[in-house]
MILUMBA-872356 format. One record per residue (C-alpha): residue in one letter; chain; x, y, z. Coordinates in pm, whole numbers, plus 50000, padded with zeros to 5 digits. Layout:
residues N
<node residu="a" chaine="A" u="X" v="Y" w="Z"/>
...
***
This chain:
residues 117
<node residu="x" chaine="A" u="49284" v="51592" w="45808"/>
<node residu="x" chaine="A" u="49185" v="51328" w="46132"/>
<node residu="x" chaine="A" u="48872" v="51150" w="46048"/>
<node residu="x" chaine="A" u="48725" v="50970" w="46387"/>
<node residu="x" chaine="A" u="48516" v="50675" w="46308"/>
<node residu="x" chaine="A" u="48216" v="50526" w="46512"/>
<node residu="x" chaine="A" u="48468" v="50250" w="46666"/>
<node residu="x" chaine="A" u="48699" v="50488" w="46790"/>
<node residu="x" chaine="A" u="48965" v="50470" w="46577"/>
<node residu="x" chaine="A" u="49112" v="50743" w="46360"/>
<node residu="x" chaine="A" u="49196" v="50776" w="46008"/>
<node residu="x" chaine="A" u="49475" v="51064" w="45907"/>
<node residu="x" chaine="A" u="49548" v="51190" w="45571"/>
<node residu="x" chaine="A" u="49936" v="51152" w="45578"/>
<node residu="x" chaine="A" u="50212" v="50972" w="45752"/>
<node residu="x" chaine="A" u="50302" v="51324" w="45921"/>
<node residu="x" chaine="A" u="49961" v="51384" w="46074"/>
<node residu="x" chaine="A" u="49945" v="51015" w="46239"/>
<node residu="x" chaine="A" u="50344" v="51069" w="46413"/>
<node residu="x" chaine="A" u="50156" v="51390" w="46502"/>
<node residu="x" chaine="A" u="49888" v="51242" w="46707"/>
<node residu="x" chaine="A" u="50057" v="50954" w="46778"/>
<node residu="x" chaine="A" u="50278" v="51174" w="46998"/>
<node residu="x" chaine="A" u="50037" v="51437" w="47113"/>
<node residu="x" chaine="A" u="49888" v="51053" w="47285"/>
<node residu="x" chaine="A" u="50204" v="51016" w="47442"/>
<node residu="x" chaine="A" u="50263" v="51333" w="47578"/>
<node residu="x" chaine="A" u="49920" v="51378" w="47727"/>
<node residu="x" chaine="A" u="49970" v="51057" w="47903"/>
<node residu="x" chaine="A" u="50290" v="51091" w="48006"/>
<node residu="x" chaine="A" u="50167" v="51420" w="48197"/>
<node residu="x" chaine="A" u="49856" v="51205" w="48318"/>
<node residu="x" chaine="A" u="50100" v="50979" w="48490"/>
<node residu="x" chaine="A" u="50368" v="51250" w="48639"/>
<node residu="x" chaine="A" u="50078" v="51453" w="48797"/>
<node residu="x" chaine="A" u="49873" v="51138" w="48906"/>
<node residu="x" chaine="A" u="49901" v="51131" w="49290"/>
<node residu="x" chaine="A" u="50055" v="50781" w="49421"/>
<node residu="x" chaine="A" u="49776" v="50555" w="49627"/>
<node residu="x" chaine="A" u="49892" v="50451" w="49972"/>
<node residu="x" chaine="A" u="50034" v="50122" w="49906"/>
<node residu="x" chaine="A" u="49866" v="49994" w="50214"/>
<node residu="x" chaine="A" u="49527" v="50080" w="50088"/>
<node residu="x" chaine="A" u="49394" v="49944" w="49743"/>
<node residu="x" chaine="A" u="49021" v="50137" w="49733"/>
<node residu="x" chaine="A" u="48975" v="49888" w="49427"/>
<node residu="x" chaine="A" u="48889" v="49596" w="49611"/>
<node residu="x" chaine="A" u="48839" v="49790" w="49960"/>
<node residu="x" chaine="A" u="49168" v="49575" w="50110"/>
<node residu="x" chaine="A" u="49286" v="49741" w="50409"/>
<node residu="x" chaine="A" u="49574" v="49578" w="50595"/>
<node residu="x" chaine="A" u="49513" v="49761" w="50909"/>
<node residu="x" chaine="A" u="49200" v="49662" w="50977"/>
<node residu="x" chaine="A" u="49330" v="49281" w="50900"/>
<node residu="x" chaine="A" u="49627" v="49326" w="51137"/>
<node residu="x" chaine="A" u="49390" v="49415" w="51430"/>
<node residu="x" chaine="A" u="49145" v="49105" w="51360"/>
<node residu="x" chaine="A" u="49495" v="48881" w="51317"/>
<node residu="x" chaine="A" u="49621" v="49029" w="51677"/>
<node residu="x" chaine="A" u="49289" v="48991" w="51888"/>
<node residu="x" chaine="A" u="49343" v="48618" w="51797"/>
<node residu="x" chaine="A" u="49606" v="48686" w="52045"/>
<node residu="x" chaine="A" u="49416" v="48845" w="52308"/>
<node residu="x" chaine="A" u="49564" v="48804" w="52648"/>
<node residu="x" chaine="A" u="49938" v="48669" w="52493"/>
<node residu="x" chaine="A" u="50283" v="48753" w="52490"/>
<node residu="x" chaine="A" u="50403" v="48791" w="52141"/>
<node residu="x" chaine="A" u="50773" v="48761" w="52021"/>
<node residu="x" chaine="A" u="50952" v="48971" w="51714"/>
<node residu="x" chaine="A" u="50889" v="48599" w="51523"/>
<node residu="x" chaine="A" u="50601" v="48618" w="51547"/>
<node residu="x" chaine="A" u="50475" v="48930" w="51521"/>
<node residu="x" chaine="A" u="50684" v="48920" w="51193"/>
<node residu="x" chaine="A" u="50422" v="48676" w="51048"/>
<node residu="x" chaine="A" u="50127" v="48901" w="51168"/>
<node residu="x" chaine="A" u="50218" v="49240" w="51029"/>
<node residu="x" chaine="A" u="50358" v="49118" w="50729"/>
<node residu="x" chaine="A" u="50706" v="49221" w="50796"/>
<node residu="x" chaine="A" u="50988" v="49098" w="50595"/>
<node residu="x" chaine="A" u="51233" v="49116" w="50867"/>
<node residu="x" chaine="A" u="51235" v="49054" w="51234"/>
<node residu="x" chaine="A" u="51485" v="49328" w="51271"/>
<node residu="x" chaine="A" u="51149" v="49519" w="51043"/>
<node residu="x" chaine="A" u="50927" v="49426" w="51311"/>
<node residu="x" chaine="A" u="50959" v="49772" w="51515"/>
<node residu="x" chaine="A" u="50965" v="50027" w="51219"/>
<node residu="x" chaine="A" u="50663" v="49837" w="51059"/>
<node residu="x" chaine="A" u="50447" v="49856" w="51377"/>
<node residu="x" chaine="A" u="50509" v="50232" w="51442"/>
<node residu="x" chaine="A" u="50405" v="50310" w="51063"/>
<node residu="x" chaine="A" u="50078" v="50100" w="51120"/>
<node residu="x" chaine="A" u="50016" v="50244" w="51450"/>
<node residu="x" chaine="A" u="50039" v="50557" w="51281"/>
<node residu="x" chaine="A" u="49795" v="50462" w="51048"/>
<node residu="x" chaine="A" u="49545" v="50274" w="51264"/>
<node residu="x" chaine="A" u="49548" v="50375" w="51591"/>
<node residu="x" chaine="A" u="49363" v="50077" w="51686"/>
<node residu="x" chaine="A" u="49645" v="49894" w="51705"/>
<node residu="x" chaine="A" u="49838" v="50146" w="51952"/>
<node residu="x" chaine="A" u="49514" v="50079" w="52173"/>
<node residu="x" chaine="A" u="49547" v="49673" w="52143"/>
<node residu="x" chaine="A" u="49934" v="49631" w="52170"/>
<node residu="x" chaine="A" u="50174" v="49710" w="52490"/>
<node residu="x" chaine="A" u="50504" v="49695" w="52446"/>
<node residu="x" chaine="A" u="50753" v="49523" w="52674"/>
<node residu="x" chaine="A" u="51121" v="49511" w="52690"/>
<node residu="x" chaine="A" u="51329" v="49241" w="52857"/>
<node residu="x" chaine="A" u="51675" v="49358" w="53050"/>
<node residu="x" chaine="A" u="51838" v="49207" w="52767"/>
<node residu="x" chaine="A" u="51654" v="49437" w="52538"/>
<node residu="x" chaine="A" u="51461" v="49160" w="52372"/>
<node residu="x" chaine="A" u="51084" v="49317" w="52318"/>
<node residu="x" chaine="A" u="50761" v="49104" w="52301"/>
<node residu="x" chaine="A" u="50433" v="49252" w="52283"/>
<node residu="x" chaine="A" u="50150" v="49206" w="52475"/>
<node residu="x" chaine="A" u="49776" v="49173" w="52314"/>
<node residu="x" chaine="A" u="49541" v="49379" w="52495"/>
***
């Protein structure tokens, strides 16, 4: 027999009846957690921290500038220069804002910068 007290917490008769709940608990969240749909890890709705919009404000601070992979690293967050490229389209996908702001330029050595619009 489960007895449920005021404070939440609940009493069983036997040993057997608490392993009981005890895993019914688990189970049920367990199941909570497979079906749970992943957040965007770009997006955190807790604190309303949106990258995208930050990258935008961080490249107007460029307006008017050529911008190398280096640098642009630092901007986007990117943990690579060689990241740089695959980064950007994902973000552009994102925010299209940043399509709009940034032209893309490529040297005859193949060395890109980016332009700030």
């Amino acid at each position: 027999m489960l007895k449920v007290h005021p404070d939440g917490s609940i009493e069983t008769s036997s040993v057997e009846e608490a392993l009981e709940l005890q895993r019914l608990i688990q189970e049920r969240e367990a199941k909570k957690q497979r079906n749970a749909k992943p957040q965007p890890t770009l997006f955190n709705p807790a604190n309303g921290h949106e990258p995208e919009s930050e990258v935008v404000q961080r490249l107007l601070a460029y307006r008017g500038e050529s911008l190398s992979s280096e640098v642009m690293k630092t901007l986007i967050d990117a943990k690579t220069v060689a990241g740089v490229g695959p980064k950007l389209y994902h973000l552009k996908n994102r925010n299209p804002r940043i399509a709009e702001i940034l032209e893309e330029k490529r040297d005859d050595n193949g060395i890109v910068t980016w332009r700030v619009r």
